[in-house]
N, C-alpha and C positions, 0 to 999 in steps of 0.2 A: 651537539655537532660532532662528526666524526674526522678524525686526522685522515690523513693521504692515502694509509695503511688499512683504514676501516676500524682502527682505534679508538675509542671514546674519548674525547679529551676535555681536563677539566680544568678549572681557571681557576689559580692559585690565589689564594688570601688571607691574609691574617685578621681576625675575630678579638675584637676587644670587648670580653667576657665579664669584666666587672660587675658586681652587681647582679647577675645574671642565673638562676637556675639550674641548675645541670643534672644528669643521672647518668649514673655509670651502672649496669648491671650486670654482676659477676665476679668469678676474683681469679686471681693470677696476677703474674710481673708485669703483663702489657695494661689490664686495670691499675694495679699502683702507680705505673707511670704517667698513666694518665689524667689520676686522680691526681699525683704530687703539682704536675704541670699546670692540671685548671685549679687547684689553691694557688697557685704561684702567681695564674691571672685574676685572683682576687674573686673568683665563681664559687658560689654558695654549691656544694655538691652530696645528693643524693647516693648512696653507694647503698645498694641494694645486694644482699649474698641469699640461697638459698639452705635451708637447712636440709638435715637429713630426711624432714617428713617430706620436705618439699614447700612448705611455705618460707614467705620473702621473710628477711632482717633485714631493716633498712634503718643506715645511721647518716645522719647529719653532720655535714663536718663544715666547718666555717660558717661565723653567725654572716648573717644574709637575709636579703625577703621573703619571708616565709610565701608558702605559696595561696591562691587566692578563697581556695577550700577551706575555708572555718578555719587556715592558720592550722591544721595538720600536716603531716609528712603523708605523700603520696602513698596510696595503695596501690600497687603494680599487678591486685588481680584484674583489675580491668586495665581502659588504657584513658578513662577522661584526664590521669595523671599528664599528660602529654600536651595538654594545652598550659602546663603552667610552665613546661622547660623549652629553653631554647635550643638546647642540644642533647643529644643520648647516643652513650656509645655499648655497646654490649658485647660481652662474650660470649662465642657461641655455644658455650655448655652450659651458659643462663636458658638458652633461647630455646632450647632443645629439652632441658629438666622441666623447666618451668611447663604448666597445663592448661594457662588460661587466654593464651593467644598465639597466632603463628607468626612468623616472620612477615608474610603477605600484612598479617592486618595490623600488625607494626607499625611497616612502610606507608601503608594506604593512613594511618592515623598520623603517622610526623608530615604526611604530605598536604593534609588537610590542614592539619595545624601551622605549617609552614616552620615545623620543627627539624633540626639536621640530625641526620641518624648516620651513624656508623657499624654495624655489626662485624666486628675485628674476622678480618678474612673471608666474608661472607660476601661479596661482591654484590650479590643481587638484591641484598636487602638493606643497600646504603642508597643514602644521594647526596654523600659529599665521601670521599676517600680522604682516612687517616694518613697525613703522611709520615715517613721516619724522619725527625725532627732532632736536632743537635742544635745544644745553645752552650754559649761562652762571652761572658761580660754581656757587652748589648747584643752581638750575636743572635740572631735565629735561623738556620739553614733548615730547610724543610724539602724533602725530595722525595715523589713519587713516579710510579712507572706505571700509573692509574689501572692497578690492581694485575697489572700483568706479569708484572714478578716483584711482588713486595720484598723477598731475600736479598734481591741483586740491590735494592735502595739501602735495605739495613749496612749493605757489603759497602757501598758507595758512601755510606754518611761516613764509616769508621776508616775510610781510606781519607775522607775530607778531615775529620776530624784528625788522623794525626800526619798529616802532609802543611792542612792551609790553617784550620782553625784552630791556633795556638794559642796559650796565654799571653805572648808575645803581642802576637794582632789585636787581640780585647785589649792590652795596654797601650794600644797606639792608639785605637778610636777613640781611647777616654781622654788622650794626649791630643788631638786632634780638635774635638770638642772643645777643652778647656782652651785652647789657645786660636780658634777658628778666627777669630777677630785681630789677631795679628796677622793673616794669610789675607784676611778679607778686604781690610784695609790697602793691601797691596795691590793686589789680584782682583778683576771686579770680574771678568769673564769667568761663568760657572765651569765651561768646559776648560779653560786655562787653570783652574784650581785644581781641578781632578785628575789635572795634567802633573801640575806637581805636588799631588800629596803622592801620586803612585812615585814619582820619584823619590820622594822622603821614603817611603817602607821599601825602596831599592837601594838606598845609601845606609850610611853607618849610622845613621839616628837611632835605630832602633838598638843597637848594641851599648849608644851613649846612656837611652834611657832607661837602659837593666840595672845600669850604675846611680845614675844620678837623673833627673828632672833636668834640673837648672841646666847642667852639661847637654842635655837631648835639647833648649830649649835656644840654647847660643848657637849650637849647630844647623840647626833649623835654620835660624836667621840668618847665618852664614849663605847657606844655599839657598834661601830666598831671595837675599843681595842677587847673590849672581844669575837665578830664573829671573827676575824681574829685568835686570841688566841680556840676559838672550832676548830677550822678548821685544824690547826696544831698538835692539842692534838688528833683530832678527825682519 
């Protein structure tokens, strides 16, 4: 489906990867990254690099399910490798060295397979867009411009990350969390809670809690007396 503009627009999700197969092929900063992130989701991961003659080297990183072929590691001259992964992402100086498939029959093999493909900046040989992804404590900020200006997202994560997503904020969600059942017990309206936790990260709580816990946690209670007390009178 197309946006207002004649945009393509694509529907945001997060993929719980555990357990799960994967192939990165290629190398550079944007592979590491995205190799470091799918270990992080517990994804068994394929990292295939070419050598100089031009054949693959492919290392296995994180014990995981082997895949369903006799329990070897995929061979990337063909593509039957692709009915055993869930996702594949590629660079595109893999895709372009490499001589035993084109992008087209790539695509047309993870579509068969109902596998997701990524080829970093290649737009036409994706059907899911990598977005620029920023995490901190439970944090995940994910933000695309569905391939119309990837730069201006990288721009837009590093203005998020040092403006909203501080260490600060990851120590209030965990603060939040841990004590959710003292708010709960008060508050039983979802939208009245979310009313005032945004209060709590507008007051001094968060400068009590740099210092001390217990101090962030008296305070808290303080200004829940008095939200619970508007809310009655209100």
């Amino acid at each position: 489906m197309d946006s207002a503009d004649g945009q393509k627009s694509y529907f945001p999700v997060f993929l719980d990867l555990a357990g799960s197969r994967v192939a990165c092929l290629g190398e550079g900063p944007e592979i590491d990254n995205r190799i470091k992130r799918l270990l992080g989701c517990e994804a068994t991961v394929y990292h295939a690099t070419l050598s100089q003659e031009g054949s693959s080297r492919v290392e296995r990183l994180d014990p995981g399910p082997a895949p369903e072929a006799a329990g070897h590691d995929p061979d990337f001259r063909n593509l039957y490798w692709i009915r055993d992964m869930r996702l594949v992402i590629v660079e595109p100086g893999y895709l372009v060295n490499q001589q035993h498939w084109s992008g087209d029959e790539l695509l047309e093999a993870c579509n068969r397979n109902n596998t997701l493909l990524c080829v970093l900046d290649r737009k036409k040989y994706c059907n899911y867009i990598s977005p620029a992804v920023l995490s901190k404590g439970p944090f995940q900020v994910a933000i695309s411009s569905s391939g119309v200006s990837p730069s201006l997202s990288v721009y837009m994560k590093e203005r998020i990350k040092e403006d909203l997503l501080t260490e600060e904020m990851a120590q209030m969600a965990y603060f939040f969390k841990k004590y959710r059942p003292v708010v709960s017990e008060r508050i039983y309206a979802l939208e009245d809670r979310r009313r005032f936790y945004i209060s709590i990260l507008q007051s001094d709580v968060p400068t009590y809690l740099s210092d001390s816990e217990d101090r962030a946690l008296e305070r808290m209670k303080v200004l829940l007396d008095e939200f619970v007390a508007s809310m009655r009178s209100g």
